[in-house]
PAPA-806910 format. One record per residue: residue in one letter; x negated, y negated, z negated of N, C-alpha, C, O in turn. Coordinates in Angstrom, 3 decimals. Layout:
// PAPA-806910
PT;residu;nc1;nc2;nc3;cac1;cac2;cac3;cc1;cc2;cc3;oc1;oc2;oc3
PT;A;X;Y;Z;X;Y;Z;X;Y;Z;X;Y;Z
...
***
This chain:
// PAPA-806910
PT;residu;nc1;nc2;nc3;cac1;cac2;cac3;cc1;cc2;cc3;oc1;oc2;oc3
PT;X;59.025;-149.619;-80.460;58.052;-150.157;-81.380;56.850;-149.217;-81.457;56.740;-148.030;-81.764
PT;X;56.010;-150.135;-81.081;54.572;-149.329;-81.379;54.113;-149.141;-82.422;54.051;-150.210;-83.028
PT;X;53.578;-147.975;-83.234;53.061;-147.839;-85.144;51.395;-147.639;-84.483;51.266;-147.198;-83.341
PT;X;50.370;-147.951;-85.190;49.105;-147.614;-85.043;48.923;-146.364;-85.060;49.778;-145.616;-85.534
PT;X;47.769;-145.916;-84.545;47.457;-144.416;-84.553;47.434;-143.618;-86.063;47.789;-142.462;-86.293
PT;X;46.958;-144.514;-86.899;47.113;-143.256;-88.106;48.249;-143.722;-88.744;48.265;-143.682;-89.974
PT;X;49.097;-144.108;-88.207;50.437;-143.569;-89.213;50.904;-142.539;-88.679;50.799;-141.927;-89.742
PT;X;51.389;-141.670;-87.901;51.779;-140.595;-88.049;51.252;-139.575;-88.658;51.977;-138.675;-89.082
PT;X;49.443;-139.534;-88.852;49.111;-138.738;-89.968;49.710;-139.264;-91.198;50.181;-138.401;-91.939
PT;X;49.814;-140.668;-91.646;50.216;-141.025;-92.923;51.719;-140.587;-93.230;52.074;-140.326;-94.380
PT;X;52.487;-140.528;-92.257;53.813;-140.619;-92.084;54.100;-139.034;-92.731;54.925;-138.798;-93.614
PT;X;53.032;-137.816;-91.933;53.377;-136.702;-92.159;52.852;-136.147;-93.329;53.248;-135.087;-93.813
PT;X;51.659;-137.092;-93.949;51.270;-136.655;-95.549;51.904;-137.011;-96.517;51.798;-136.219;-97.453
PT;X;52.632;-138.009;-96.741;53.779;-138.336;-97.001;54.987;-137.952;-96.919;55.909;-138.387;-97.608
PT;X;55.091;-136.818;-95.774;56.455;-136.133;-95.455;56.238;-134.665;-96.399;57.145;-134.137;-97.043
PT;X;54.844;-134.165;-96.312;54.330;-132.787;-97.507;54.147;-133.426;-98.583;54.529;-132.608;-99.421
PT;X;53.736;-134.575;-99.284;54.438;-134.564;-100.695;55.346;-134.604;-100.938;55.674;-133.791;-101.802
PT;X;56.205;-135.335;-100.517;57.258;-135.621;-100.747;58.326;-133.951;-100.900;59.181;-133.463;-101.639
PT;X;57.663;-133.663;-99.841;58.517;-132.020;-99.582;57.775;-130.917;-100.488;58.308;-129.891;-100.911
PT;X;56.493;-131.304;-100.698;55.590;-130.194;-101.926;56.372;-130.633;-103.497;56.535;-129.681;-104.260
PT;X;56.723;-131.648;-103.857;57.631;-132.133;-104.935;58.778;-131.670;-104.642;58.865;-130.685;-105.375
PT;X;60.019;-131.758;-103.857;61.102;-131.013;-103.972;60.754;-129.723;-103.718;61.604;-129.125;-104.379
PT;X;60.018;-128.818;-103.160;59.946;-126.854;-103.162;59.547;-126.974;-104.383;60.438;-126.536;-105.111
PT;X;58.517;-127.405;-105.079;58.517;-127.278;-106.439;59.304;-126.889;-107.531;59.337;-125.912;-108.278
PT;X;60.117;-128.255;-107.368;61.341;-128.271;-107.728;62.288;-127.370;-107.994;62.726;-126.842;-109.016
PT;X;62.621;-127.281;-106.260;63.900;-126.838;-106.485;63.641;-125.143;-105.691;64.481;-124.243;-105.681
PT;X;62.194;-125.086;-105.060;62.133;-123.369;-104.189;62.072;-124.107;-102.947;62.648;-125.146;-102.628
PT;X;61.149;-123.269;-102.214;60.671;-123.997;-101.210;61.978;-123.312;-100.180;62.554;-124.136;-99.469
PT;X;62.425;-121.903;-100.095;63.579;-121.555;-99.063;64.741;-122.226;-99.819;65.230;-122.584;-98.747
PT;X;65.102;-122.427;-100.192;66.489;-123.377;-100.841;66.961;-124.329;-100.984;68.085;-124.623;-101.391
PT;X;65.864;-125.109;-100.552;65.927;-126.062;-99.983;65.750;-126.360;-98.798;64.724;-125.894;-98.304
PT;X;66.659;-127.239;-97.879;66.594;-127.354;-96.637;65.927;-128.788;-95.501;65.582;-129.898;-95.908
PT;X;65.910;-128.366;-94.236;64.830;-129.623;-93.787;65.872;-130.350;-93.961;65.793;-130.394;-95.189
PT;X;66.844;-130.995;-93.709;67.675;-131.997;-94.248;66.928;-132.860;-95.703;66.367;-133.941;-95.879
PT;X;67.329;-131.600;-96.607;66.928;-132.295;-97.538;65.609;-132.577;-98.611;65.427;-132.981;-99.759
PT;X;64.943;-132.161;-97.618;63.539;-132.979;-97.163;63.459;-134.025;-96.655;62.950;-135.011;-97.188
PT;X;63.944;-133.986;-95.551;63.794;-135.289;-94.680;64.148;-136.225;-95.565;63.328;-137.109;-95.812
PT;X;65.481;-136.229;-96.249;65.981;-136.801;-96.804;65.538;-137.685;-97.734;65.498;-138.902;-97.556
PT;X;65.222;-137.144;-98.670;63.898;-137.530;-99.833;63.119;-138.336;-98.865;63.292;-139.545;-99.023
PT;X;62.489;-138.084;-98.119;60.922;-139.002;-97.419;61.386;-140.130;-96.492;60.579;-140.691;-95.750
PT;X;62.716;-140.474;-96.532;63.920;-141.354;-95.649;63.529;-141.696;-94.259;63.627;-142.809;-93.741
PT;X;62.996;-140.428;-93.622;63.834;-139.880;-92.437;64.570;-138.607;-91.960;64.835;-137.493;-92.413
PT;X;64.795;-139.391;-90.699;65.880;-138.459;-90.089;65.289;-136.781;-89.928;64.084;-136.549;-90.027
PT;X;66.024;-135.981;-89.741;66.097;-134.866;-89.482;65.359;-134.373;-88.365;64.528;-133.465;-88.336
PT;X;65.959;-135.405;-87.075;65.043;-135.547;-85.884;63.795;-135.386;-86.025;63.151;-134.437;-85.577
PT;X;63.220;-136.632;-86.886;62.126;-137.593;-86.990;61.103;-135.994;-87.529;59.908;-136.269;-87.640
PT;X;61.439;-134.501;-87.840;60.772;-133.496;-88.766;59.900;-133.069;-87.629;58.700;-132.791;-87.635
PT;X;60.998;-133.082;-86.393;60.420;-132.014;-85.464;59.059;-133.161;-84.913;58.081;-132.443;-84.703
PT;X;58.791;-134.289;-84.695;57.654;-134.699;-84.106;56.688;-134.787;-85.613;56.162;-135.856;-85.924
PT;X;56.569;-133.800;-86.299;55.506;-133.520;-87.395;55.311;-132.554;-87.701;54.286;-132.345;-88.348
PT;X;56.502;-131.128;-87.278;56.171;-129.802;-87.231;57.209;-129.413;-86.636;58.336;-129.848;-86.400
PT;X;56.505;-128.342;-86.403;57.470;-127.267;-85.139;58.457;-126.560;-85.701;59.370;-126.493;-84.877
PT;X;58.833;-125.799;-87.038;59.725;-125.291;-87.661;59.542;-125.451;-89.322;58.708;-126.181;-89.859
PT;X;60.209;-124.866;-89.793;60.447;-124.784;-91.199;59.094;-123.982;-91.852;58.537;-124.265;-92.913
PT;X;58.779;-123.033;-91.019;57.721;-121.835;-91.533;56.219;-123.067;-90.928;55.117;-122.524;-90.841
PT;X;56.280;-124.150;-90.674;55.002;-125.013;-89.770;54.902;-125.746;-91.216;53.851;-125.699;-91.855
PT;X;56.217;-126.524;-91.766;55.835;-126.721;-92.936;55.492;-126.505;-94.099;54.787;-127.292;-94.731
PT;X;56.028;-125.178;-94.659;55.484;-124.742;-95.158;54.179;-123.751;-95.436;54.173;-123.043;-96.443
PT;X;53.492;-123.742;-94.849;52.136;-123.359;-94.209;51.136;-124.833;-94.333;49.919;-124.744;-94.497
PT;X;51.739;-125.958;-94.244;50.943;-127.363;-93.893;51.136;-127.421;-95.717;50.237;-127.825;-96.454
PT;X;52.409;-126.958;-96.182;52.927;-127.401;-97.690;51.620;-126.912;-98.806;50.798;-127.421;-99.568
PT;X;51.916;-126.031;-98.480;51.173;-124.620;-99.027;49.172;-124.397;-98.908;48.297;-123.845;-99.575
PT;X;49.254;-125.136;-97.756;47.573;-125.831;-97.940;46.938;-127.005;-98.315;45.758;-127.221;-98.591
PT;X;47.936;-127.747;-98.278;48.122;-129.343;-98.599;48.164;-128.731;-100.247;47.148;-128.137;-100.608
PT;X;48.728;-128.796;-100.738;48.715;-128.503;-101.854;48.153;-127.673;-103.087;48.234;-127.789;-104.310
PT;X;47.457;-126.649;-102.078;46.266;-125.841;-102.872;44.791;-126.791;-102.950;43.833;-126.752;-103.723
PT;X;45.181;-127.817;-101.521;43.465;-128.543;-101.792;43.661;-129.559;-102.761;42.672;-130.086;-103.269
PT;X;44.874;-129.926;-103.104;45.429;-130.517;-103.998;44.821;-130.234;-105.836;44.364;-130.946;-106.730
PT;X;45.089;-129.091;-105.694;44.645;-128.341;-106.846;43.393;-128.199;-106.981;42.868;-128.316;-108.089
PT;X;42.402;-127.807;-105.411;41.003;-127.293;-105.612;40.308;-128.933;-105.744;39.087;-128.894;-105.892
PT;X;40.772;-130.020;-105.719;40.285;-131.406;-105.814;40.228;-131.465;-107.306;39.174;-131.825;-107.830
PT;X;41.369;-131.113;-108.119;41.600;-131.688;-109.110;41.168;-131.060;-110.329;41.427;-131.440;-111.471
PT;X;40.349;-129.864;-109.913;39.563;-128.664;-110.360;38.232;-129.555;-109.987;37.605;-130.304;-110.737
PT;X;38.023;-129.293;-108.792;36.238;-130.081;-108.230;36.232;-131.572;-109.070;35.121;-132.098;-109.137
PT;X;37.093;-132.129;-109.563;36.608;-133.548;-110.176;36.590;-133.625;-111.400;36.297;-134.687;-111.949
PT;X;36.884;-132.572;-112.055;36.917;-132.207;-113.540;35.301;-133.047;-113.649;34.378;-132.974;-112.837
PT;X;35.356;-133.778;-114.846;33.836;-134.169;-115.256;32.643;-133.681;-116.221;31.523;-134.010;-116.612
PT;X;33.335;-132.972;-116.308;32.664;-132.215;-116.884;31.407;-130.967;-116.618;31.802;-130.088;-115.852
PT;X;30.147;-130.796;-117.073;29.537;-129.979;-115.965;28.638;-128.558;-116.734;27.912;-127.718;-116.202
PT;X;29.027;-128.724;-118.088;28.763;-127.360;-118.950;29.813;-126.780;-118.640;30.767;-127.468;-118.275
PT;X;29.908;-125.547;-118.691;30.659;-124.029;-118.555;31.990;-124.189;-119.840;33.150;-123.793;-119.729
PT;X;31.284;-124.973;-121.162;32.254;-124.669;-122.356;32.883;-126.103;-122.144;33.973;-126.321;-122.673
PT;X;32.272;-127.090;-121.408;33.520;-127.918;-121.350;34.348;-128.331;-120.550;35.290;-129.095;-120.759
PT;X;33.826;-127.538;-119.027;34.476;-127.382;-117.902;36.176;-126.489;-118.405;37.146;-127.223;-118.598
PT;X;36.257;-125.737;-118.483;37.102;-125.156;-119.026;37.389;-125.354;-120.352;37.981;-124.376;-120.809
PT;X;37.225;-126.149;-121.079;38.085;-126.623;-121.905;39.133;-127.517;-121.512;40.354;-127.485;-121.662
PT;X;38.297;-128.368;-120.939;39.028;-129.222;-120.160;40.148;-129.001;-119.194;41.092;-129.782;-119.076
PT;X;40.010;-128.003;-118.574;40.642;-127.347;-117.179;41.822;-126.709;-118.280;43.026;-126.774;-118.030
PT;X;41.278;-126.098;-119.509;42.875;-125.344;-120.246;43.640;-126.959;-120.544;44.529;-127.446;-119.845
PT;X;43.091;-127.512;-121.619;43.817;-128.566;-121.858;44.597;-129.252;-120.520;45.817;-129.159;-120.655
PT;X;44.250;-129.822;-119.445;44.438;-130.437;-118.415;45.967;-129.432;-117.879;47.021;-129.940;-117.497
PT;X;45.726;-128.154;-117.978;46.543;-127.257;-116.830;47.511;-126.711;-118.060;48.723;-126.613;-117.867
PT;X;46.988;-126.402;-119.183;48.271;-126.055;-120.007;48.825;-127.142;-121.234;48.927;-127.073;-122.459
PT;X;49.100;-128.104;-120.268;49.621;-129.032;-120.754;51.819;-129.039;-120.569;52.590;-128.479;-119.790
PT;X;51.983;-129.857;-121.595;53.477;-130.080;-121.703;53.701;-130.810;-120.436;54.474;-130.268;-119.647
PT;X;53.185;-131.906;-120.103;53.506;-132.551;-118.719;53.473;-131.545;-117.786;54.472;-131.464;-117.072
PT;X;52.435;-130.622;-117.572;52.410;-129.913;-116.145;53.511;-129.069;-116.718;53.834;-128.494;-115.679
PT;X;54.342;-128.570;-117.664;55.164;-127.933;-117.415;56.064;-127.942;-117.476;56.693;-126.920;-117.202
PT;X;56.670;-129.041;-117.855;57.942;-130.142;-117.846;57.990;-130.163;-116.093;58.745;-129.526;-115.360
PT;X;57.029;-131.019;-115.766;57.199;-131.668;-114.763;57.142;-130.938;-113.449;56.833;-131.842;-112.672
PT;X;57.260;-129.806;-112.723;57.067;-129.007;-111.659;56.246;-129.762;-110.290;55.223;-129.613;-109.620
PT;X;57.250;-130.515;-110.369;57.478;-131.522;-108.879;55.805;-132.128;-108.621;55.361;-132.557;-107.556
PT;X;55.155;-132.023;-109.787;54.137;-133.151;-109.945;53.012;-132.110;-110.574;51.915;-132.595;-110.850
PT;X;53.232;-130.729;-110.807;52.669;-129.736;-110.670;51.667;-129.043;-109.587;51.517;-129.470;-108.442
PT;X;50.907;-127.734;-110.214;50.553;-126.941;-109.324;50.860;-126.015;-108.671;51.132;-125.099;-109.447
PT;X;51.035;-125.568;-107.179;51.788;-125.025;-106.861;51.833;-123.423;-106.562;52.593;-122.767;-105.850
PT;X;50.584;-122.996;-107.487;50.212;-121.921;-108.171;52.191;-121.045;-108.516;52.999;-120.476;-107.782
PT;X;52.163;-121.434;-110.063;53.175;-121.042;-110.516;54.463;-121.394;-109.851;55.175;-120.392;-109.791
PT;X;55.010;-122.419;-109.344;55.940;-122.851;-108.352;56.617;-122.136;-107.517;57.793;-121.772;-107.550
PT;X;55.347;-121.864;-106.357;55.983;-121.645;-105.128;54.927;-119.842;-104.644;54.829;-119.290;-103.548
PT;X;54.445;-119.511;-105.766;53.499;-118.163;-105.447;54.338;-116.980;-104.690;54.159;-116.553;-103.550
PT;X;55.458;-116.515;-105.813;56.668;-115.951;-104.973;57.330;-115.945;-104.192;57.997;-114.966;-103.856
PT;X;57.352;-117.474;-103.457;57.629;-117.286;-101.993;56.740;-117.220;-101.014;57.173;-117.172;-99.863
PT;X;55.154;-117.200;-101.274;54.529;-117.167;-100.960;54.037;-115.318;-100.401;53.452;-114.873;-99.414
PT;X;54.582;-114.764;-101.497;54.498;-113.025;-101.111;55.591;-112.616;-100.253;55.447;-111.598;-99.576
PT;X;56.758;-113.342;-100.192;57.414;-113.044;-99.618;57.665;-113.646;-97.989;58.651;-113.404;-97.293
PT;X;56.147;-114.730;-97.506;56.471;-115.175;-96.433;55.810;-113.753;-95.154;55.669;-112.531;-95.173
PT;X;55.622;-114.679;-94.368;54.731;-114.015;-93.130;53.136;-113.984;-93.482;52.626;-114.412;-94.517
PT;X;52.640;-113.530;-92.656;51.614;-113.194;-92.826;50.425;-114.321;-92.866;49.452;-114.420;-93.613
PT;X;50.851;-115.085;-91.839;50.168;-116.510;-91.401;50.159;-117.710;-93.066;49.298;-118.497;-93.459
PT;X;51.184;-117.426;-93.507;51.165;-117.699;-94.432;50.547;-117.835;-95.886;50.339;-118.814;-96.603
PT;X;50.311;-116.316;-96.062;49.523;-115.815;-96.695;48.126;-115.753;-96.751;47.358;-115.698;-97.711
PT;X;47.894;-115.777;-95.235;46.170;-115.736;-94.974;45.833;-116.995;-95.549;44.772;-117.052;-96.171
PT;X;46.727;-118.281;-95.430;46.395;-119.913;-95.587;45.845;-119.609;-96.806;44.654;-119.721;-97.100
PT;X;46.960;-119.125;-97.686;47.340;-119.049;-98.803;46.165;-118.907;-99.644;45.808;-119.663;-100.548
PT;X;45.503;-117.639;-99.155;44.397;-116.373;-99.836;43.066;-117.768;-99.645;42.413;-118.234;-100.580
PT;X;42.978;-118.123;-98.383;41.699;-118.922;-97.778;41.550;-120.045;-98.680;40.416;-120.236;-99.119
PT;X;42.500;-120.839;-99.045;42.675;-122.021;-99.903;42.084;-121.501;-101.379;41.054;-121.952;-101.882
PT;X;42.800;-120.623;-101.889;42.617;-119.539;-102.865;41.522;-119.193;-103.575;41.364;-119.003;-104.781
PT;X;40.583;-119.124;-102.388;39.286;-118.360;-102.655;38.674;-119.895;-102.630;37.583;-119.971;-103.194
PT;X;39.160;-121.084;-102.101;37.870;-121.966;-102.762;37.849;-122.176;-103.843;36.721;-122.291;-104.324
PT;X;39.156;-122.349;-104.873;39.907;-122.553;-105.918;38.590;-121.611;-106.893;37.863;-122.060;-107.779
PT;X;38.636;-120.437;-106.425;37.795;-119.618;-106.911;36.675;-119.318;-107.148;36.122;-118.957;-108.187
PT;X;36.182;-119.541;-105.718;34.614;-120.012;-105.934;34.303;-120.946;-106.861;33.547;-120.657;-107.789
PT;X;34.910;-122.331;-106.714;34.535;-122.997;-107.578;34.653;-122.102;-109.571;33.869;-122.114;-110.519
PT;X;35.940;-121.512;-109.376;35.863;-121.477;-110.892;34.590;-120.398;-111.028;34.140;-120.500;-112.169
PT;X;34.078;-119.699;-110.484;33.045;-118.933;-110.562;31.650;-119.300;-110.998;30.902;-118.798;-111.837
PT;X;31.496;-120.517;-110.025;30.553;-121.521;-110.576;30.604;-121.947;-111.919;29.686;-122.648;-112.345
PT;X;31.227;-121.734;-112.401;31.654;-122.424;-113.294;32.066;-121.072;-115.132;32.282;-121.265;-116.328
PT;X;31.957;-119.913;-114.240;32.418;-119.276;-115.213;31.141;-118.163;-115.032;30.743;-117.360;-115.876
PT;X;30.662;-118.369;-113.732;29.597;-117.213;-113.771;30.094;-115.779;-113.558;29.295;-114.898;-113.875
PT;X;31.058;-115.473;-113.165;31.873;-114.038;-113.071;32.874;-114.231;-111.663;33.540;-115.260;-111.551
PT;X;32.907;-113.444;-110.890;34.361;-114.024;-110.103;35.358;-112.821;-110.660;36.395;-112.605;-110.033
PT;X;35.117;-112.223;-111.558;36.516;-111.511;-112.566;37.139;-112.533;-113.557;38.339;-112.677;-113.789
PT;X;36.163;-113.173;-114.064;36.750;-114.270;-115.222;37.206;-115.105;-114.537;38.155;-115.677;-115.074
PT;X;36.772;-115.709;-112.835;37.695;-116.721;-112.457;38.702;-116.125;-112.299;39.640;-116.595;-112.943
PT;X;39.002;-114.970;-111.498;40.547;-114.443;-111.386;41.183;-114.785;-112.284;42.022;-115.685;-112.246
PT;X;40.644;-113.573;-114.024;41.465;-113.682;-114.760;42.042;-115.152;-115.394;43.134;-115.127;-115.962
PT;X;41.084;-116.793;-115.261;41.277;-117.755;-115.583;42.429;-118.281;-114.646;43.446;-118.683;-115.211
PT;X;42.385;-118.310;-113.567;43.445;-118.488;-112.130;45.031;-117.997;-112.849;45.943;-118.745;-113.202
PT;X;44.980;-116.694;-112.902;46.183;-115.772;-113.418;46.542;-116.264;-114.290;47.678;-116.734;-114.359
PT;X;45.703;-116.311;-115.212;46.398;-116.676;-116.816;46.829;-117.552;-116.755;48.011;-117.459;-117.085
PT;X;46.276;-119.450;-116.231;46.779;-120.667;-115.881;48.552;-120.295;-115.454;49.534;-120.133;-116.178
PT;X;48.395;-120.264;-114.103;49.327;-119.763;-113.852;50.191;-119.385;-114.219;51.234;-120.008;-114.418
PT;X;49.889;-117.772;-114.485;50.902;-116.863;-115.153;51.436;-117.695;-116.580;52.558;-117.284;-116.874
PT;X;51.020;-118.576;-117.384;51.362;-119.579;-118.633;52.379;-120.296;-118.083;53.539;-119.997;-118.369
PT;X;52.137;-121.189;-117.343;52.568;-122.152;-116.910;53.968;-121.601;-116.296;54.924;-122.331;-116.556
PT;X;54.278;-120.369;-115.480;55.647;-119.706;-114.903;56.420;-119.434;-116.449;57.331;-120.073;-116.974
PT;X;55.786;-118.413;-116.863;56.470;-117.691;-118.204;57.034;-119.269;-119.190;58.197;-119.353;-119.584
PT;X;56.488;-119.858;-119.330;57.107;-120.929;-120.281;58.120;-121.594;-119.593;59.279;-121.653;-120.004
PT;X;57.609;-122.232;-118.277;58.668;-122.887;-117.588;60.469;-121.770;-117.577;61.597;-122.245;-117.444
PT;X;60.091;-120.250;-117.769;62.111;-119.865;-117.559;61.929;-119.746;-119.046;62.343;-118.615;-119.297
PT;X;61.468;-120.394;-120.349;61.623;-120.419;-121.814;62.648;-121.652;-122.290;62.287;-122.827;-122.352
PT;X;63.612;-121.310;-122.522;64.510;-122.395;-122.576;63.914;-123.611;-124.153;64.177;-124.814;-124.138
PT;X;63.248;-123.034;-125.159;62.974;-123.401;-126.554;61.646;-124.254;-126.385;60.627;-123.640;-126.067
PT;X;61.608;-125.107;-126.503;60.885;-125.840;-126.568;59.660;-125.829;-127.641;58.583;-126.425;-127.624
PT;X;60.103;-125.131;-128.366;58.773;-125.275;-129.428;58.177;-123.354;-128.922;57.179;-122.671;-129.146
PT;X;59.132;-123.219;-128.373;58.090;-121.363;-127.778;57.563;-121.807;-126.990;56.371;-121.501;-127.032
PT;X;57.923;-122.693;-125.872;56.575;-123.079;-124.655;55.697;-123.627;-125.391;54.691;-122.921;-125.327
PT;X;55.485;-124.715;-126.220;54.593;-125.182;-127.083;53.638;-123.940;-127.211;52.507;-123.826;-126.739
PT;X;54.362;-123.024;-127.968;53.722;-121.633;-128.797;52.889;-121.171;-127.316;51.701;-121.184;-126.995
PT;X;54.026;-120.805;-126.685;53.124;-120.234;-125.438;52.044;-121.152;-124.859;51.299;-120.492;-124.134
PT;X;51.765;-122.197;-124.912;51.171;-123.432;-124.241;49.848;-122.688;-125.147;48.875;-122.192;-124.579
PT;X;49.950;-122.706;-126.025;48.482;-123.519;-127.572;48.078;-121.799;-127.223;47.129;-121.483;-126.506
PT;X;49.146;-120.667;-127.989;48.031;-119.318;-127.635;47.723;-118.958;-126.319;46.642;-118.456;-126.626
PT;X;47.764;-118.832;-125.363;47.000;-119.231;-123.906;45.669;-119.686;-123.737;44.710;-119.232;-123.113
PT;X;45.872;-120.887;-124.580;44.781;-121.871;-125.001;43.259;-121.672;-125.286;42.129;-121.936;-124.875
PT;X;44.167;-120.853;-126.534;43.333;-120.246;-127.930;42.471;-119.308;-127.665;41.291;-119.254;-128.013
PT;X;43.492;-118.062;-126.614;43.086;-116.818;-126.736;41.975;-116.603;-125.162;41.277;-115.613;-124.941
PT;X;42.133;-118.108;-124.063;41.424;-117.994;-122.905;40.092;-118.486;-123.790;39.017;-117.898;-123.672
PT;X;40.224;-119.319;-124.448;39.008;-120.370;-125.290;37.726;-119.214;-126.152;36.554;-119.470;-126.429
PT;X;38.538;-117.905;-126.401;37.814;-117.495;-127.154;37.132;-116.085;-126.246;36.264;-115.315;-126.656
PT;X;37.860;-116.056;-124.872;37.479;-114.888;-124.320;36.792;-115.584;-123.399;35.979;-114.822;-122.876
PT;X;36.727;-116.691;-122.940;35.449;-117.287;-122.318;34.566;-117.538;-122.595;33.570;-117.156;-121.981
PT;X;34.500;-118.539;-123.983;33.434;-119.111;-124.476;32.609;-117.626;-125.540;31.514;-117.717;-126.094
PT;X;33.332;-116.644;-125.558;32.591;-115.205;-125.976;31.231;-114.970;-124.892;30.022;-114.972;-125.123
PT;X;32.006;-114.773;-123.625;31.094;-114.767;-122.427;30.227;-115.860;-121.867;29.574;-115.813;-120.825
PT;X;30.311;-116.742;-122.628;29.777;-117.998;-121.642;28.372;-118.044;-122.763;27.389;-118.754;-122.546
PT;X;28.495;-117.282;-123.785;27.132;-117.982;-124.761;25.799;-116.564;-124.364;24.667;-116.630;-124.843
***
């Protein structure tokens, strides 16, 4: 059976969400191509004519998914400084994004296996990274305040997720919030 030419790109963007939602999940080494494949209902076979190894996908995972993030940053509508980032806290330190991993950013997720891959890895990693950044720069006028805005997102979003209490992630959610809201918009006037 013949498929048209762009389904196998469709086939294989579809094979990195599907697989950027379970590493999420469950850790991107701990989970296996099996059960990947699995999830995206094909075969095991069917992995190798879309990447060459385990370290091919995650590298495709891991950039796929940062432009993921730098999209959803670039479409924010907002185009003042104080409501760009209001928006971006509300939006990112939200209860859904931290309930939900799978459907998350893969910032807090999958960062730690990310230090711990190869090198090739990492470079993706950093390159994706820095658009993420640029943009928040634009936007913040500092590329220290984007770092520290990057980190803090982040770093919120990990620390609450191993908080078993539900009303402390809350807590942790709102001062995050509070305390980025007042150390930006200090600098932004």
């Amino acid at each position: 059976m013949r498929y048209p030419p762009e389904y196998k790109q469709q086939k294989r963007q579809e094979l990195l969400q599907i697989s950027g939602q379970l590493a999420k999940k469950h850790g991107f080494a701990a989970t296996g191509i099996d059960s990947f494949m699995k999830a995206a209902g094909v075969t095991s076979g069917a992995f190798y004519s879309h990447f060459s190894s385990k370290h091919a996908l995650f590298k495709a995972l891991i950039e796929t998914e940062l432009q993921h993030s730098f999209s959803q940053w670039e479409n924010n509508p907002h185009q003042t400084a104080a409501e760009w980032i209001d928006f971006e806290l509300d939006r990112y330190l939200a209860l859904s994004h931290l309930k939900h991993a799978d459907q998350g950013c893969v910032l807090p997720a999958l960062a730690s296996e990310v230090a711990r891959a190869n090198e090739d890895i990492k470079q993706s990693y950093q390159q994706e990274l820095l658009r993420g950044h640029t943009l928040f720069t634009q936007y913040l006028g500092c590329s220290d305040k984007a770092w520290a805005m990057l980190c803090q997102l982040a770093g919120t979003i990990l620390i609450a997720r191993a908080i078993p209490d539900p009303m402390l992630q809350q807590q942790i959610l709102e001062a995050n919030k509070t305390v980025m809201r007042q150390y930006l918009h200090h600098f932004s006037q």
